[in-house]
DSSP file (Angstrom, degrees, kcal/mol; ACC not computed):
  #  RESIDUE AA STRUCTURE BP1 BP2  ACC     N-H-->O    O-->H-N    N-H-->O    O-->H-N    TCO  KAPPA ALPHA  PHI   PSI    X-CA   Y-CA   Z-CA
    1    1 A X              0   0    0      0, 0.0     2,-0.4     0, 0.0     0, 0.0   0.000 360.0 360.0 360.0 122.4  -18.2  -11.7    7.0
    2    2 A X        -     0   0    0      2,-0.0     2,-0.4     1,-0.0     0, 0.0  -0.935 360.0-147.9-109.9 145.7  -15.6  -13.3    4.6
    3    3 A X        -     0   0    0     -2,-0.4     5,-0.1     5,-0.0     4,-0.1  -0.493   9.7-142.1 -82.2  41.3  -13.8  -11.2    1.7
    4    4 A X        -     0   0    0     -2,-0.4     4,-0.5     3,-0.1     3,-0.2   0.072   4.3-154.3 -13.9 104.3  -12.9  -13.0   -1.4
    5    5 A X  S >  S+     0   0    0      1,-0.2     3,-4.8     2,-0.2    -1,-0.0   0.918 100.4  43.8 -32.6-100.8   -9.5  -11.6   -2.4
    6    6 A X  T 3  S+     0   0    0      1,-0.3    -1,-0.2     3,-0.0    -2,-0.1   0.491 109.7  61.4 -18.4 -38.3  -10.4  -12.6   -6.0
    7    7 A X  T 3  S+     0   0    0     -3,-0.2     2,-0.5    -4,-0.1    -1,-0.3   0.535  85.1  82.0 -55.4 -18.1  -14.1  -11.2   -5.7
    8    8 A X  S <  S-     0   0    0     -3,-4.8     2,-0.5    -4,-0.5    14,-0.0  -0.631  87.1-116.2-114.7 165.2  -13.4   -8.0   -5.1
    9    9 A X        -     0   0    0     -2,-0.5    12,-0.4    12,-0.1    -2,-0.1  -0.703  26.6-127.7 -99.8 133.7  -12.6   -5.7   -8.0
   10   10 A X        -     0   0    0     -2,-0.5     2,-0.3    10,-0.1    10,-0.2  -0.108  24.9-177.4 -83.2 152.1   -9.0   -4.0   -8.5
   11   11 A X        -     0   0    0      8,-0.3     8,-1.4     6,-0.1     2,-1.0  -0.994  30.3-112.9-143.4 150.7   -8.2   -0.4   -9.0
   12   12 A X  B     -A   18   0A   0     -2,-0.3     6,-0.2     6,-0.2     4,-0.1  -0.671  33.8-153.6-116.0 119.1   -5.5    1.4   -9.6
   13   13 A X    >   -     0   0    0      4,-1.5     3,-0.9    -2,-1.0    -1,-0.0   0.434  27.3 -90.4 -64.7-153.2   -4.7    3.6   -6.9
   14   14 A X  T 3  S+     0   0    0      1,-0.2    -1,-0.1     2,-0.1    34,-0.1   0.666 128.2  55.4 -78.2 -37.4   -2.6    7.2   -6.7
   15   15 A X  T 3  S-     0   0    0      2,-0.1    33,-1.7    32,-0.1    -1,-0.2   0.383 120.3-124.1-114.9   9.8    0.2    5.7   -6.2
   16   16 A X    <   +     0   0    0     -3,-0.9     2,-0.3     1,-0.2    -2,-0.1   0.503  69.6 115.3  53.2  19.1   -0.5    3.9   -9.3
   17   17 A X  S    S-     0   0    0     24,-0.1    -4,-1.5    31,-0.0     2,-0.4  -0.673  74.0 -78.6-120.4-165.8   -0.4    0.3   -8.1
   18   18 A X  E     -AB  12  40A   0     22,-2.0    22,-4.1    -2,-0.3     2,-0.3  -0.814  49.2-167.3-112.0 135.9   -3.5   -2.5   -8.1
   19   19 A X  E     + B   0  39A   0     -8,-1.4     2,-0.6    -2,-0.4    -8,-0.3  -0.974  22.1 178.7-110.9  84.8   -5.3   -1.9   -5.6
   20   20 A X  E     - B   0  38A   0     18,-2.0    18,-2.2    -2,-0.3     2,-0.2  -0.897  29.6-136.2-115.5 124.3   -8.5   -4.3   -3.8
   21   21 A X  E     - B   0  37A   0     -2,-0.6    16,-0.3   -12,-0.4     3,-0.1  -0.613  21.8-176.3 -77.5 136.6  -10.0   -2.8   -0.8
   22   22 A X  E     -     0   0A   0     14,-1.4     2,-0.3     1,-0.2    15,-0.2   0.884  59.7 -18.4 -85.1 -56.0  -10.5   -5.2    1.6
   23   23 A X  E     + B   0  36A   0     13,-1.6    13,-2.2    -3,-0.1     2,-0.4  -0.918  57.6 157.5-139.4 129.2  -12.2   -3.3    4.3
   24   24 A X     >  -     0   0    0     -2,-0.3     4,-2.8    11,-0.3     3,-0.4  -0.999  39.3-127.4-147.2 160.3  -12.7   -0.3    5.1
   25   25 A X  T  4 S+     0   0    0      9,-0.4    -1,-0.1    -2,-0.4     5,-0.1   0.716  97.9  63.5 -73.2 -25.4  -15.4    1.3    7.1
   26   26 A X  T  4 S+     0   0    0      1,-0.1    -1,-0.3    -3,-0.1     3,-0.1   0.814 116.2  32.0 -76.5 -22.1  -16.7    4.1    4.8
   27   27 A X  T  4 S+     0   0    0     -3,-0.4     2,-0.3     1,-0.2    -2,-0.2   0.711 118.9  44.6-127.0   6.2  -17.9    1.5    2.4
   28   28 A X  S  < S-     0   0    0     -4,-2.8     2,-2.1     2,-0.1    -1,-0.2  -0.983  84.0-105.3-126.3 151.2  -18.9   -1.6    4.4
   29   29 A X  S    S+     0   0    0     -2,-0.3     2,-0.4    -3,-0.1    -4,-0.1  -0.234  71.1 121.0 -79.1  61.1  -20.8   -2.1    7.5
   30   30 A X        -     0   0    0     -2,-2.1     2,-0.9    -6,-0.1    -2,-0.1  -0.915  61.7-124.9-155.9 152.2  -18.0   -2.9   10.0
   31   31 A X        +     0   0    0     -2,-0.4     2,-0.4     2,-0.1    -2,-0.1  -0.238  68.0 118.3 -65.6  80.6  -16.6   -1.5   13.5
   32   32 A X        -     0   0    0     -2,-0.9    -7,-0.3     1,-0.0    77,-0.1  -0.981  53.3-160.0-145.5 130.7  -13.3   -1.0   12.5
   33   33 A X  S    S+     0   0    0     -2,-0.4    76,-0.5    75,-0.1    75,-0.5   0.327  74.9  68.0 -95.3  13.2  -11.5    2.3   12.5
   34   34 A X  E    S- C   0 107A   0     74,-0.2    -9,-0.4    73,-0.1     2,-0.4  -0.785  71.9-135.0-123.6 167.3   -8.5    1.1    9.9
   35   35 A X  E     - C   0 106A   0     71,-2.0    71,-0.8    73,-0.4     2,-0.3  -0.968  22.5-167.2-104.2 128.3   -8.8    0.2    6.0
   36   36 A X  E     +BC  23 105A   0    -13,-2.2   -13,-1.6    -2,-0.4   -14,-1.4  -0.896  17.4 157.9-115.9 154.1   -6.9   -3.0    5.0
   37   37 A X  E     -BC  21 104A   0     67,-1.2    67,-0.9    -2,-0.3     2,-0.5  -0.906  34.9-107.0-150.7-160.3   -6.3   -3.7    1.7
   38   38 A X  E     +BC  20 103A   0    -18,-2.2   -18,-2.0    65,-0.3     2,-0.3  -0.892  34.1 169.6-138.4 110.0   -4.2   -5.7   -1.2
   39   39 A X  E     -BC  19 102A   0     63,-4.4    63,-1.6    -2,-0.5     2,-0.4  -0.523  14.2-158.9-120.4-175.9   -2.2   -4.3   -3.3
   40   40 A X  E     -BC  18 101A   0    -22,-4.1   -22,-2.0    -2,-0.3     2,-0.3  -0.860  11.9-157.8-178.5 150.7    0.5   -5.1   -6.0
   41   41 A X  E     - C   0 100A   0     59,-2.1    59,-1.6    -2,-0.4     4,-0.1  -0.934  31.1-126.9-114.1  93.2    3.4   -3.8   -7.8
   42   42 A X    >   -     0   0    0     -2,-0.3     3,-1.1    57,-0.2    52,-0.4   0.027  45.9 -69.6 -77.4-175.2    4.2   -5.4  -11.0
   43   43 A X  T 3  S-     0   0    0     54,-0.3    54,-0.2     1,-0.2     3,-0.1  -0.091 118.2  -0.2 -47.2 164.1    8.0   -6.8  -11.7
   44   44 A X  T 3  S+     0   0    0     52,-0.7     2,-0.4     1,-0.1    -1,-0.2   0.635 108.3 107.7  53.7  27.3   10.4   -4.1  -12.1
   45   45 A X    <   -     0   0    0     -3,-1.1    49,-2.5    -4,-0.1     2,-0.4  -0.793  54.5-142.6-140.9 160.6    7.9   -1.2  -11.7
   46   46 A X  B     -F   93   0B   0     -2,-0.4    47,-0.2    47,-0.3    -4,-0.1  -0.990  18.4-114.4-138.4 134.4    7.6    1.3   -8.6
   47   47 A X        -     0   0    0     45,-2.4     2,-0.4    -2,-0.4   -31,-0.1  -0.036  49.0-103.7 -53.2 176.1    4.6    2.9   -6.7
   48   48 A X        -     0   0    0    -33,-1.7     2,-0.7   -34,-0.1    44,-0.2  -0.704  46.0 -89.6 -96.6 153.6    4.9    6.7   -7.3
   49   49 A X        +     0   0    0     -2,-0.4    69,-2.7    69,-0.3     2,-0.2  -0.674  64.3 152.3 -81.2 130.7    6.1    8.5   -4.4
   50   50 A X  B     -G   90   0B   0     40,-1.5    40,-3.2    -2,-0.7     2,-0.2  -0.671  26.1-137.6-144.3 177.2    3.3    9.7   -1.9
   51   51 A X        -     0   0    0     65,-0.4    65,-2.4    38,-0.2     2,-0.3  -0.917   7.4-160.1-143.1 155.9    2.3   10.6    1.8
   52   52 A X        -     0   0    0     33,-0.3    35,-2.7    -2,-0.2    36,-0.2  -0.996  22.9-131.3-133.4 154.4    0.0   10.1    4.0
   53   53 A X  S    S+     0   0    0     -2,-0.3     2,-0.3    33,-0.2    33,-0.1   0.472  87.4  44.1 -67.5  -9.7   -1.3   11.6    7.2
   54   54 A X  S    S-     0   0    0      1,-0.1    33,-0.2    31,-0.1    54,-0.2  -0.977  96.6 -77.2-129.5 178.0   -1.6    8.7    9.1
   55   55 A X        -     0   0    0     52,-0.4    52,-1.2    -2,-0.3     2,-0.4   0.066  37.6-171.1 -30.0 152.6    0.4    5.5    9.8
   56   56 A X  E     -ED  84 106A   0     28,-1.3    28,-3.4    50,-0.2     2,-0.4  -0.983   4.9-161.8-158.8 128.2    0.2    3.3    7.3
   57   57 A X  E     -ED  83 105A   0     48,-2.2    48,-2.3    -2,-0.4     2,-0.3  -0.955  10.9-158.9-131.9 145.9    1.9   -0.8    8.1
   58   58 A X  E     -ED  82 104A   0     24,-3.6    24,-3.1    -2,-0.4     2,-0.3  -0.889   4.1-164.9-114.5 142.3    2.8   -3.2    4.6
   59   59 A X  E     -ED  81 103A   0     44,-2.2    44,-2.2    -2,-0.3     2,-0.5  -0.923  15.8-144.4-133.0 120.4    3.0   -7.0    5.1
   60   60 A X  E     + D   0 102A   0     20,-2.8    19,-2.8    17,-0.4    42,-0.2  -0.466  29.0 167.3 -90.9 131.8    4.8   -8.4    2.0
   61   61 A X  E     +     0   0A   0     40,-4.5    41,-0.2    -2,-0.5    -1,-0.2   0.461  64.1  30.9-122.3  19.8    3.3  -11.7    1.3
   62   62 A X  E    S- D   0 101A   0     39,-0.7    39,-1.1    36,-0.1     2,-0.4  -0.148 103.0 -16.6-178.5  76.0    4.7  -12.2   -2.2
   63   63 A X        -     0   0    0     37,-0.2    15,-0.9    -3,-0.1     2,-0.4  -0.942  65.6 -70.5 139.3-155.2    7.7  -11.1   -3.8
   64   64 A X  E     +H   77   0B   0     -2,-0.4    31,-2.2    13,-0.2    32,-0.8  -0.986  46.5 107.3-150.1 142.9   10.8   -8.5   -3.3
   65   65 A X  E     -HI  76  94B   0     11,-4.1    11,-2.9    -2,-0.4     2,-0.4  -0.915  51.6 -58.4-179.1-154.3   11.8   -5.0   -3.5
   66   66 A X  E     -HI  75  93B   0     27,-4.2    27,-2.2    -2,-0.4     9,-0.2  -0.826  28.5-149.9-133.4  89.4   12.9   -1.8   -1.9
   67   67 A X  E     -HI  74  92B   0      7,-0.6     7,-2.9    -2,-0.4     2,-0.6  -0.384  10.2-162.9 -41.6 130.7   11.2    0.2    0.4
   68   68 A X  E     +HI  73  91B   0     23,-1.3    23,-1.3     5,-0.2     2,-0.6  -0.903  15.0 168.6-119.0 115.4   11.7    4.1    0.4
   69   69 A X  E >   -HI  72  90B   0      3,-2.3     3,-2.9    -2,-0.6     2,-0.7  -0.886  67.0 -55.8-113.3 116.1   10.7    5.8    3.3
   70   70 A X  T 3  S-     0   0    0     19,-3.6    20,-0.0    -2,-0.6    18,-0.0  -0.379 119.9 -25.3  54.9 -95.4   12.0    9.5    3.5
   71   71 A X  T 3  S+     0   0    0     -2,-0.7     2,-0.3    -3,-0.0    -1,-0.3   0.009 118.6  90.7-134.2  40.9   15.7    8.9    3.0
   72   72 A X  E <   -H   69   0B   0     -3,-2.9    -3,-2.3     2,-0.0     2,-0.4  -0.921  56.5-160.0-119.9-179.8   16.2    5.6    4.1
   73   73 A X  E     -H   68   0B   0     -2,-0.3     2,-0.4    -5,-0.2    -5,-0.2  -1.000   9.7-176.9-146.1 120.1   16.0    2.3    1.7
   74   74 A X  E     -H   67   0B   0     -7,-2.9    -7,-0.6    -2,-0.4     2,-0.5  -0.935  23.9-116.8-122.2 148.3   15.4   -1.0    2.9
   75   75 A X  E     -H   66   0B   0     -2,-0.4     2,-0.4    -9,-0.2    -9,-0.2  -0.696  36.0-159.7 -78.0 133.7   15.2   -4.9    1.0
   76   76 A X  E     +H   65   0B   0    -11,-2.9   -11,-4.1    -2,-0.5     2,-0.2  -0.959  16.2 179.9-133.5 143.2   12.3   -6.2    1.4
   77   77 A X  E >   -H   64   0B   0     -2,-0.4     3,-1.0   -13,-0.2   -17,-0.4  -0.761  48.7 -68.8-135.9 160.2   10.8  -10.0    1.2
   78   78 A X  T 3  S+     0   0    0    -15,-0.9   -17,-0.2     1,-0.2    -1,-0.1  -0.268 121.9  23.5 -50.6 138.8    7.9  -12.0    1.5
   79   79 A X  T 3  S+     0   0    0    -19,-2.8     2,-0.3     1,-0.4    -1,-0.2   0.633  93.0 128.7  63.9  28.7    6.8  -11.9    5.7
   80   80 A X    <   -     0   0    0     -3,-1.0   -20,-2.8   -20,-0.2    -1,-0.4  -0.910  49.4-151.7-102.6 157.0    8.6   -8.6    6.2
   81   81 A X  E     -E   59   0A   0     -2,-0.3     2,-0.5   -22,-0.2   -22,-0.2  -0.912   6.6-157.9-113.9 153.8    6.7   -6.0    7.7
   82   82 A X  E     -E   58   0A   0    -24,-3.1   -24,-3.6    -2,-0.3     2,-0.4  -0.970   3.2-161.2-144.8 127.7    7.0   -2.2    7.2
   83   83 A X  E     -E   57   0A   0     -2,-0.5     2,-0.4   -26,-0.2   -26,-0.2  -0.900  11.8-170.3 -98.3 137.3    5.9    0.5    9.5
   84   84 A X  E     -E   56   0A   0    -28,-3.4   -28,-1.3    -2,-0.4     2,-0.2  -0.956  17.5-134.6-113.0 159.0    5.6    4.0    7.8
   85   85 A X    >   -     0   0    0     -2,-0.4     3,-1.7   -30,-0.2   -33,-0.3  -0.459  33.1 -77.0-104.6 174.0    5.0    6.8   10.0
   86   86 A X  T 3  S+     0   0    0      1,-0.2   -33,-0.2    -2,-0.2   -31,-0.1  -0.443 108.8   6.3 -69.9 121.7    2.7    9.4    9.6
   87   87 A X  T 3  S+     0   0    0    -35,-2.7     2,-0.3    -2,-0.3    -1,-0.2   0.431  87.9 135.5  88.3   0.0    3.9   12.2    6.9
   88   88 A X    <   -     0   0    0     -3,-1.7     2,-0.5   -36,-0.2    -1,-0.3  -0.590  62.1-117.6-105.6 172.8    6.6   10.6    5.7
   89   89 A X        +     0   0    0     -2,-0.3   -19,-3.6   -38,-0.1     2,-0.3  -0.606  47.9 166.1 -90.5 128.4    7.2   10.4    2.0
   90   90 A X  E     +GI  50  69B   0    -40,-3.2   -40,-1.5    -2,-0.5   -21,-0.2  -0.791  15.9 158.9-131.3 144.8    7.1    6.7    0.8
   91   91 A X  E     - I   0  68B   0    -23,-1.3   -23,-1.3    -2,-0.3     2,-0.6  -0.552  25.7-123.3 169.7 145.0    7.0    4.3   -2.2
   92   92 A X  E     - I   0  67B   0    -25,-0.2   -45,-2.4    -2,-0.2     2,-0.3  -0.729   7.3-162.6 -77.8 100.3    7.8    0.7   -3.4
   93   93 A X  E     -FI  46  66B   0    -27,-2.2   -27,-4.2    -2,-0.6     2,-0.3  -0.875  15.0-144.5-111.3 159.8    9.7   -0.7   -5.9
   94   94 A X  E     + I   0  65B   0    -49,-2.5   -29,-0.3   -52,-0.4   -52,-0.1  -0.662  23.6 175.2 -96.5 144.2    9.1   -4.5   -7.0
   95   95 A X        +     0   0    0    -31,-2.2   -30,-0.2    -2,-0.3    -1,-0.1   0.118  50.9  82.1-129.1  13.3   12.9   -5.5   -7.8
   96   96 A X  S    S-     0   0    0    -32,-0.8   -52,-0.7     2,-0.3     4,-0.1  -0.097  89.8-104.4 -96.2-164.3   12.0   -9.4   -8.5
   97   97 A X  S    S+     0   0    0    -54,-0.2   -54,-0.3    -2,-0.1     2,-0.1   0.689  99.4  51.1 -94.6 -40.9   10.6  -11.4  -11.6
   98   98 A X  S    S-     0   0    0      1,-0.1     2,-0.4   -56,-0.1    -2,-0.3  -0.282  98.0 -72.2-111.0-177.5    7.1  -11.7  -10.2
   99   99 A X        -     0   0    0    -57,-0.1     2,-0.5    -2,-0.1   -57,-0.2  -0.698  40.1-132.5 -73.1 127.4    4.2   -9.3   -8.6
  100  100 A X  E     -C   41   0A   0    -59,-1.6   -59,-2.1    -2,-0.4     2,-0.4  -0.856  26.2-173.5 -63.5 123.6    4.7   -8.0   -5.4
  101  101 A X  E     +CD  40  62A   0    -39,-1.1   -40,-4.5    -2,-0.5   -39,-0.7  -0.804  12.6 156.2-127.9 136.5    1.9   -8.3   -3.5
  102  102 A X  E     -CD  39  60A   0    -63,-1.6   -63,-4.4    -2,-0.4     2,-0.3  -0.999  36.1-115.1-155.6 165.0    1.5   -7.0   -0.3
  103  103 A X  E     -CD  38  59A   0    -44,-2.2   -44,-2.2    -2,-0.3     2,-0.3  -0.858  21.9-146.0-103.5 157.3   -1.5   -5.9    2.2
  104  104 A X  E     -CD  37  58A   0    -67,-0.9   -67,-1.2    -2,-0.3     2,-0.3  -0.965  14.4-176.9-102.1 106.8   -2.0   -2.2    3.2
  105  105 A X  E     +CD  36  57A   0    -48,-2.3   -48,-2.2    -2,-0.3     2,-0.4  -0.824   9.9 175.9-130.7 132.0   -3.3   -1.5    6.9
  106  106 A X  E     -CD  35  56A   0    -71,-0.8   -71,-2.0    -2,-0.3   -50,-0.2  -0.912  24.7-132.6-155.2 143.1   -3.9    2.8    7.3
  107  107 A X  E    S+C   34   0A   0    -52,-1.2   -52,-0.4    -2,-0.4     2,-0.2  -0.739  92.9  32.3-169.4 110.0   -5.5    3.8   10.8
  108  108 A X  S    S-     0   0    0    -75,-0.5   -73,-0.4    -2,-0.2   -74,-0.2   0.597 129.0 -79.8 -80.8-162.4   -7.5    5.6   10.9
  109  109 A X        -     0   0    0    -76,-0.5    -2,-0.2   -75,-0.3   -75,-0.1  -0.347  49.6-100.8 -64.1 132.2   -8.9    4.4    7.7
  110  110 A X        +     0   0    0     -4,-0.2     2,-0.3    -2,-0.2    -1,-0.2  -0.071  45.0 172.3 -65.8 158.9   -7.2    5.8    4.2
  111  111 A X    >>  -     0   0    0      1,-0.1     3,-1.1     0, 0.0     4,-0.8  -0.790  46.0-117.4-169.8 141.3   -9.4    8.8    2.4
  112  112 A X  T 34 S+     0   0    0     -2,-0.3    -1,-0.1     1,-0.2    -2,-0.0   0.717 111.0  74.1 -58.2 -30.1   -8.1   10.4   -0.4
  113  113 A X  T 34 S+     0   0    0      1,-0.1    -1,-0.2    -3,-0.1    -3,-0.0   0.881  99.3  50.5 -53.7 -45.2   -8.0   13.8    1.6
  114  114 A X  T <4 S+     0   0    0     -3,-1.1    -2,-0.2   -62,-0.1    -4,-0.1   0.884  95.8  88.0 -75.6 -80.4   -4.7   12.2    3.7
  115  115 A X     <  -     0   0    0     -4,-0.8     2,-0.3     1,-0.1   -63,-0.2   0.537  54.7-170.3 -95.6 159.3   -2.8   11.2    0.8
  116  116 A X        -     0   0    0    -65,-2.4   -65,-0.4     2,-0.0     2,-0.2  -0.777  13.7-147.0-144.5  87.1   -0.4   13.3   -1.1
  117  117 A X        -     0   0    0     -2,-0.3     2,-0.5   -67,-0.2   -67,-0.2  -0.477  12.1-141.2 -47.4 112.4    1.1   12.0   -4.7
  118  118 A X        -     0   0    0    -69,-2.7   -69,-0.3    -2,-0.2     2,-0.2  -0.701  27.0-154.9 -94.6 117.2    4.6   13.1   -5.4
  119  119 A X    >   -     0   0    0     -2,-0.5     3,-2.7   -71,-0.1    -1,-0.0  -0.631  33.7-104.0 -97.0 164.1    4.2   13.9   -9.8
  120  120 A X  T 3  S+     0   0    0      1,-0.3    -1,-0.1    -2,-0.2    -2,-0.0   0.333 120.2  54.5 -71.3   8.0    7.3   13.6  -11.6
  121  121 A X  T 3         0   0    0      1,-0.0    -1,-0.3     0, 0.0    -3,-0.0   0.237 360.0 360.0-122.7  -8.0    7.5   17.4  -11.8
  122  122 A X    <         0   0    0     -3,-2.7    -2,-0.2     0, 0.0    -1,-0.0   0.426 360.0 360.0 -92.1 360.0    7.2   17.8   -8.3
């Protein structure tokens, strides 16, 4: 099986950034117990802050920004990788000129049931 990046049709997730599922096991027919997908953050813009219930790894394959993971803050570049751990409270801001694009790896596999969206009233 090959993916087309481009083929597969964008969403915009909870966490309010674009979203293309790559694989995941609830909606195609392979033995894999994680979801990967591809997401991106346009310039100057931030995910919302969320959680999830399981581990969650980013590989940034295009751009710059600032990870926030609970209370720490890191810079972040194209080849960095970022583990988040399970429950903790997360979110991405792009701090460049261009999209940040990065892929999204969740195991077991993401389901809206684990995630938890931090609203701007919360």
């Amino acid at each position: 099986m090959v993916r087309k990046l481009k083929a597969i049709e964008p969403i915009i997730a909870g966490d309010r950034s674009l979203l293309r599922e790559i694989l995941h096991p609830d909606k195609l027919a392979v033995d894999i117990r994680y979801s990967l997908a591809y997401a991106s953050v346009k310039p100057q813009s931030r995910t919302l802050p969320h959680k999830l219930q399981h581990t969650e790894v980013y590989y940034i394959a295009r751009g710059r920004g600032r990870i926030h993971i609970d209370n720490e803050i890191e810079e972040v570049t194209e080849t960095d990788t970022i583990y988040i751990p399970p429950g903790a409270v997360q979110f991405l801001e792009n701090t460049g000129q261009q999209n940040l694009e990065f892929l999204c790896i969740v195991d077991p596999a993401w389901q809206s049931r684990i995630e938890t969206i931090s609203t701007p009233t919360q």
